[in-house]
TORPA-164992 format. One line per field, with one value per residue (C-alpha): x, y, z; residue number from 1. Coordinates in pm, 1 decimal. Layout:
// TORPA-164992
east: c(X:...)
north: c(Y:...)
up: c(Z:...)
num: c(NUM:...)
//
This chain:
// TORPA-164992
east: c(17879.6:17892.0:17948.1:17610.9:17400.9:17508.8:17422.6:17095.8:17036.5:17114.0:16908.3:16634.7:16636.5:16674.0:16368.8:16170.9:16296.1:16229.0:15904.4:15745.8:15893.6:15715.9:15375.0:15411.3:15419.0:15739.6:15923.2:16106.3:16269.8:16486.5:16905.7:16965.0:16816.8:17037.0:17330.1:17304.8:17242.8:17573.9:17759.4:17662.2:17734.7:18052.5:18144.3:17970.5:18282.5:18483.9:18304.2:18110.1:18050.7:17852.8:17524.3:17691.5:17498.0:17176.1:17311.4:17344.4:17020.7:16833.4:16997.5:16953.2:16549.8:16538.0:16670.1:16418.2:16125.1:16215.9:15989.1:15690.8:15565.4:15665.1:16016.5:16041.1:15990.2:16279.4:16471.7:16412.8:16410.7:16810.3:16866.4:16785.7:17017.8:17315.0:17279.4:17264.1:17536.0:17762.7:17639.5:17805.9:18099.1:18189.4:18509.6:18654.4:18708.7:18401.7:18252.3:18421.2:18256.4:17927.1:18028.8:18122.6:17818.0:17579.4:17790.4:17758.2:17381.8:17301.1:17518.5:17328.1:17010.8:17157.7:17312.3:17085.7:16722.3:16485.5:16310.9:16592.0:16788.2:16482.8:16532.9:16866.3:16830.9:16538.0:16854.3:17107.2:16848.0:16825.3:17140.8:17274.9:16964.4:16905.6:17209.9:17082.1:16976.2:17291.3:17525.2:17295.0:17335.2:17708.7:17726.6:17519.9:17765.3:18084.4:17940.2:17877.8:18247.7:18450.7:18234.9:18316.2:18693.9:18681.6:18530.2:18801.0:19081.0:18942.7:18706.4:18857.9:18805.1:18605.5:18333.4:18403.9:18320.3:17971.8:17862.3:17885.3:17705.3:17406.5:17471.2:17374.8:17067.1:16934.1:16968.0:16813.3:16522.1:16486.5:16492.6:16219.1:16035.4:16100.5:15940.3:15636.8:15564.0:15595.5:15404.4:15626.8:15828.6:16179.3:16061.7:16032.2:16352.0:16511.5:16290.1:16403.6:16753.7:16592.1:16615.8:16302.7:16087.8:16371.6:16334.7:16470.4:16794.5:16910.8:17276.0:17290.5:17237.7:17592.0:17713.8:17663.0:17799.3:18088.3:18138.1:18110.2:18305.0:18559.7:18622.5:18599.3:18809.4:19098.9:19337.8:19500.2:19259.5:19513.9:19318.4:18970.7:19062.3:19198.2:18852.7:18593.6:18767.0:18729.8:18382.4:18234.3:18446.1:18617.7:18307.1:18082.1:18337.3:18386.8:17963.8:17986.2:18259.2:18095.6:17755.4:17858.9:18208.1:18174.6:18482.1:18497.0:18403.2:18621.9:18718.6:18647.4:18315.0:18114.1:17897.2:18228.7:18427.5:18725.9:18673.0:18495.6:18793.4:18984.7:18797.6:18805.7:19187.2:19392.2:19223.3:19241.8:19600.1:19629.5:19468.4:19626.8:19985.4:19958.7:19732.8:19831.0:20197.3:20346.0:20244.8:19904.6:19871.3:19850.9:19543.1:19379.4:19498.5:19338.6:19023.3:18972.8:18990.9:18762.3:18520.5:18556.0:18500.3:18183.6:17862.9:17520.8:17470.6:17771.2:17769.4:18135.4:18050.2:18067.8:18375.1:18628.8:18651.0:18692.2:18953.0:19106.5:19093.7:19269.7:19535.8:19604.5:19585.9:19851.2:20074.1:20120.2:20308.0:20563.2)
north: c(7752.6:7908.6:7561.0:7444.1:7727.7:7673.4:7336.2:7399.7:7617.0:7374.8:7051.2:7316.3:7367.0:7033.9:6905.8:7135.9:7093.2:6728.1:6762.8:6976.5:6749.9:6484.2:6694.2:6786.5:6419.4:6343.2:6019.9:6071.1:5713.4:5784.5:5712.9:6082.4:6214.8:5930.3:6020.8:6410.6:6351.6:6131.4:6356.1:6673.1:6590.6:6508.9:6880.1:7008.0:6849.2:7035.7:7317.5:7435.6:7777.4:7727.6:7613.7:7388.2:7103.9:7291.9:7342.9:7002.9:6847.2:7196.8:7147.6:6773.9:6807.5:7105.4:6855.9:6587.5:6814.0:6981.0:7017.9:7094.3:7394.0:7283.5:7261.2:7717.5:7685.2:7455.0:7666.2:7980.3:7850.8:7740.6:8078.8:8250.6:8070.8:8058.6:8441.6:8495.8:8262.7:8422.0:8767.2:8718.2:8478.2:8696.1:8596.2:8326.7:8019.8:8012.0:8065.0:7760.8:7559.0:7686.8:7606.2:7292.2:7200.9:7321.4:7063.5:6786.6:6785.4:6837.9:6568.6:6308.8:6403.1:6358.9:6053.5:5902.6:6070.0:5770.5:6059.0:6226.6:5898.6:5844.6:6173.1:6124.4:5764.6:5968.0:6235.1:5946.5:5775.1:6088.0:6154.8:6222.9:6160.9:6508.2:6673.3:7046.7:7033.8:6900.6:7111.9:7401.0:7291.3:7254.3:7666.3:7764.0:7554.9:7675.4:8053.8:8003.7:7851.5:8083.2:8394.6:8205.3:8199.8:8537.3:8661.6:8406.9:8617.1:8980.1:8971.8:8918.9:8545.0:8662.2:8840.8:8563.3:8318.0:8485.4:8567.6:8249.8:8117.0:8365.1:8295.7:7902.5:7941.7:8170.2:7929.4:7633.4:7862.6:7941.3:7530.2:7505.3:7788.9:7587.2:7317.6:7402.1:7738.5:7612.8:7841.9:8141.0:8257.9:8249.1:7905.5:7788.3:7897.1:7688.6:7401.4:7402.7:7365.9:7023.1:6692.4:6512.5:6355.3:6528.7:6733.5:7119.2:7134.9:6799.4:6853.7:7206.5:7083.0:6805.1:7091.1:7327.4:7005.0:6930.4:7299.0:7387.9:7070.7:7162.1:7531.0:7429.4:7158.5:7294.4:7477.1:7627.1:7865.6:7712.1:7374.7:7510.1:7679.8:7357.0:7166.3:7454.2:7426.9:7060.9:7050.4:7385.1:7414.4:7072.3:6821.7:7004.1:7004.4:6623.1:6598.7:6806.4:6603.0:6285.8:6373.5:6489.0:6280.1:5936.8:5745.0:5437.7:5396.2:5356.1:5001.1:5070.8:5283.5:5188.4:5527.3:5759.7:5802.6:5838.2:6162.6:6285.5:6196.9:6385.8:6687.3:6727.3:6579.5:6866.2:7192.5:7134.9:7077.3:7367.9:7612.2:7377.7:7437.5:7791.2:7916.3:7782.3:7601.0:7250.7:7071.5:7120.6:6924.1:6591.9:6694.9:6806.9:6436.0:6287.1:6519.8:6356.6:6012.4:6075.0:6266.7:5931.9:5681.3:5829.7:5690.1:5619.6:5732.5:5927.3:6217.3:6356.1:6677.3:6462.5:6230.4:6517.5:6736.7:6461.5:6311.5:6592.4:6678.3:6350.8:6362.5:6740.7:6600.3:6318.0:6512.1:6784.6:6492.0:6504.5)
up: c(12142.6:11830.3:11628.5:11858.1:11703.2:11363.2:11374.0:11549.6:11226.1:10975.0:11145.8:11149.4:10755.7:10686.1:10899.7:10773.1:10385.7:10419.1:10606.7:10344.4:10071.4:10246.6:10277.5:9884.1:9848.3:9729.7:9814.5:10123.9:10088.7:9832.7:9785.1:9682.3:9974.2:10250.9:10030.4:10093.6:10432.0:10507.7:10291.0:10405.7:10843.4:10719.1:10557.7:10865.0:11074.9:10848.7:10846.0:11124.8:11112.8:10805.0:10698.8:10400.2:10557.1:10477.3:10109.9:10005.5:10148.4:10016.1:9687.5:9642.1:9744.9:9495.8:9213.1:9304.0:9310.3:8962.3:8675.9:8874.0:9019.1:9398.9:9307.8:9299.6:9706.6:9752.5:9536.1:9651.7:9960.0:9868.4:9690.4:10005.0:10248.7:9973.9:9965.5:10337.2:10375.0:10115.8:10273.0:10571.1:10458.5:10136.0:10085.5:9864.7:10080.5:10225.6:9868.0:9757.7:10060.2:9933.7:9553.7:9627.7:9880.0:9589.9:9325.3:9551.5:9637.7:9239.2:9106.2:9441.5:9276.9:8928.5:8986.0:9286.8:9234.9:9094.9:8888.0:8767.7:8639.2:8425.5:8257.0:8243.3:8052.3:7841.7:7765.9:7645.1:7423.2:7193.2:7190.7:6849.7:6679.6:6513.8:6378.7:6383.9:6783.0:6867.1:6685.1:6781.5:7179.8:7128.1:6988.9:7277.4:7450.3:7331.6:7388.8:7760.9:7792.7:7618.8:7845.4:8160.2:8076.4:7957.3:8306.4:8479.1:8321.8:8402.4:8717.5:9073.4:9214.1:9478.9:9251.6:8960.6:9258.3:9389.2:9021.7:8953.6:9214.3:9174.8:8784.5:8834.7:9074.9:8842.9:8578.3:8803.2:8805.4:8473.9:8390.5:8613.5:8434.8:8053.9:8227.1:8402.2:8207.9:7856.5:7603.2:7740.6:7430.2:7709.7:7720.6:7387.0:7321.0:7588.6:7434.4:7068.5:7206.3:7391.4:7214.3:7137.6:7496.0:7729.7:7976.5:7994.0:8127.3:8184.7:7991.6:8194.7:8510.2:8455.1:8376.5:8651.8:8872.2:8726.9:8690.5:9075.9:9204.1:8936.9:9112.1:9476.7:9421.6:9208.7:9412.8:9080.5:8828.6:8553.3:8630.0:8619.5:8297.7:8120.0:8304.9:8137.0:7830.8:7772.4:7940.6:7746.6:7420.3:7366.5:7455.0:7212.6:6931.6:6976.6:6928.5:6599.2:6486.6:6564.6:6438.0:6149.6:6008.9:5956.3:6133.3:6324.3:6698.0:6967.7:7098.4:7443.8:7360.0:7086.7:7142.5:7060.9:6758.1:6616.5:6473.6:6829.4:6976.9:6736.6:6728.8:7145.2:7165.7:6947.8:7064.7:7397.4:7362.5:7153.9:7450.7:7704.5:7511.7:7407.5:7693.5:8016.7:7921.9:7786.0:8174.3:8115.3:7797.2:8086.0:8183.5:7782.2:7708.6:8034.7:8039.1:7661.9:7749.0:8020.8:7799.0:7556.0:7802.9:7965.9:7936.9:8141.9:8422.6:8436.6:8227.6:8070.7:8269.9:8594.5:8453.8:8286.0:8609.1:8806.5:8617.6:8564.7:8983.4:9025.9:8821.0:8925.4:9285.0:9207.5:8987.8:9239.4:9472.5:9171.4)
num: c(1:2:3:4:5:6:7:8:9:10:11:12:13:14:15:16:17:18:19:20:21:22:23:24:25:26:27:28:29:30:31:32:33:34:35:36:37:38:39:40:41:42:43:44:45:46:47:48:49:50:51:52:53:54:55:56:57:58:59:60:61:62:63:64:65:66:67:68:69:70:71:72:73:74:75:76:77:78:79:80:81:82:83:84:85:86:87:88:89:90:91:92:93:94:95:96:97:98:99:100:101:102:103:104:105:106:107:108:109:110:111:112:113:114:115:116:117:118:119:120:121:122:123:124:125:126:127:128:129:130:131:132:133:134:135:136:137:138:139:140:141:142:143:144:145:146:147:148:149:150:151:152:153:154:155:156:157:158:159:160:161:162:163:164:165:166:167:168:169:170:171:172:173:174:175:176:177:178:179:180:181:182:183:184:185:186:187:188:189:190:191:192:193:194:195:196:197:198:199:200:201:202:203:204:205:206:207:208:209:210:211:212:213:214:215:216:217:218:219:220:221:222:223:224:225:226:227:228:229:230:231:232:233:234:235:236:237:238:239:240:241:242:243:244:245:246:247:248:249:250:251:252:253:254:255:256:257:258:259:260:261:262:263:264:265:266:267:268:269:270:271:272:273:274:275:276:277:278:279:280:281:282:283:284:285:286:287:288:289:290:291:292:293:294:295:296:297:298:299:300:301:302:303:304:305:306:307:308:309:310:311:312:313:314:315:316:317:318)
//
């Protein structure tokens, strides 16, 4: 009976979610919003004390509506259910579930959302194009990585794991405020980090998806370490290195570099070497390659955790 009621709850969210969408007038035909919808029934199966199903639909429509005032109902409307949820589930597997619900819905919308691949093509275009943004993202970058393994090796999983999630709607929010509320002096400063016609946020947003899929998903911390790493610390140094030394490009990637390669490729064996031990260099190799091969519409956020999931997953059969 119990199973009944929580999916009773969750079809009740969802109507209503998509019905107001529909009333803001937002598309309601859209592949994002199918795609959350067969994906999230699926991890109610698996799942069916929880209102995960609610998560990903909530999260995907809070994607779509973004950049415009509507979008702060849909996400408070998803902060409040993801804090209810991990209010009475406070523990760390059913934090993952939630983690990994909230990945999944962002990266439909990012991937999927007619909208958002726009601003995603808008994000690739400028890519590279001014020197001093970029390297300036990359610091900001490298900053929020090396805090997030800091707080990895100190704080307990379970508090590391709710942080985290209260961490990354806050940010969602704050995107939203960039956009809409752009005079604000919090604002400009999340603007001059922006590259030229794109909107706030794009780049954090992979991030925060490949981030949360990469936790859920990784049954060892050493993996998630190695994944942050190469996503927060490694990615940006192969921009600054390809931005700013001239080498030739890649034969399979005409948009990466030698030197990018180069510049991701031997610190993240050096952490993955001295860090987390010699069996972890695999996955600094693979999580480079990945990073290397990546282009439109899959970001290197999306691409290095994944790879790196796989190979984890297929290794641990050795």
């Amino acid at each position: 009976m119990i199973f009944l009621d929580f999916l009773i709850f969750n079809v009740i969210i969802i109507a209503g979610s998509i019905t107001l969408f529909g009333l803001l007038g937002y598309k309601l035909i859209d592949y994002s919003l199918i795609v959350s919808l067969l994906i999230g029934l699926p991890i109610y199966i698996l799942f069916p004390d929880t209102i995960d199903f609610a998560i990903i639909v909530l999260s995907t429509l809070s994607i779509n509506a973004l950049y415009s005032k509507n979008a702060f109902l849909f996400i408070f409307i998803l902060i409040f259910i993801s804090i209810l949820n991990g209010a009475f589930n406070f523990s760390v597997l059913p934090l993952l579930h939630e983690t990994l619900s909230l990945g999944l819905g962002i990266s439909i919308s990012l991937l999927l959302s007619n909208s958002v691949r726009l601003m995603n093509l808008d994000n690739e275009k400028e890519r590279g194009k001014k020197k001093k943004v970029e390297v300036e993202r990359d610091v900001v970058q490298i900053g929020s990585g090396i805090i997030i393994l800091i707080a990895i090796a100190y704080i307990p999983k379970v508090l590391l794991e709710g942080g985290l999630l209260l961490a990354i709607l806050i940010s969602i929010v704050f995107i939203n405020v960039a956009a809409v509320e752009k005079n604000m002096r919090f604002s400009k400063a999340i603007l001059r980090l922006e590259r030229n016609n794109v909107q706030p946020g794009i780049g954090s947003l992979w991030f925060i998806a490949g981030l949360m899929i990469l936790i859920a998903l990784s049954y060892r911390w050493r993996v998630v370490e190695i994944g942050i790493f190469a996503m927060a610390i490694g990615d940006s140094l192969a921009t600054i290195g390809g931005v700013n030394i001239k080498s030739k490009k890649l034969f399979y990637n005409k948009k990466k570099s030698i030197a990018g390669f180069l510049f991701m490729l031997i610190p993240t064996t050096i952490f993955a070497y001295v860090v987390l031990g010699p069996v972890y260099i695999v996955l600094a190799i693979v999580a480079t390659v990945a990073e290397s091969m990546s282009r439109y519409p899959v970001d290197d956020n999306i691409s290095i955790p994944a790879s790196v999931l796989a190979v984890n997953f297929l290794t641990s059969f050795l």
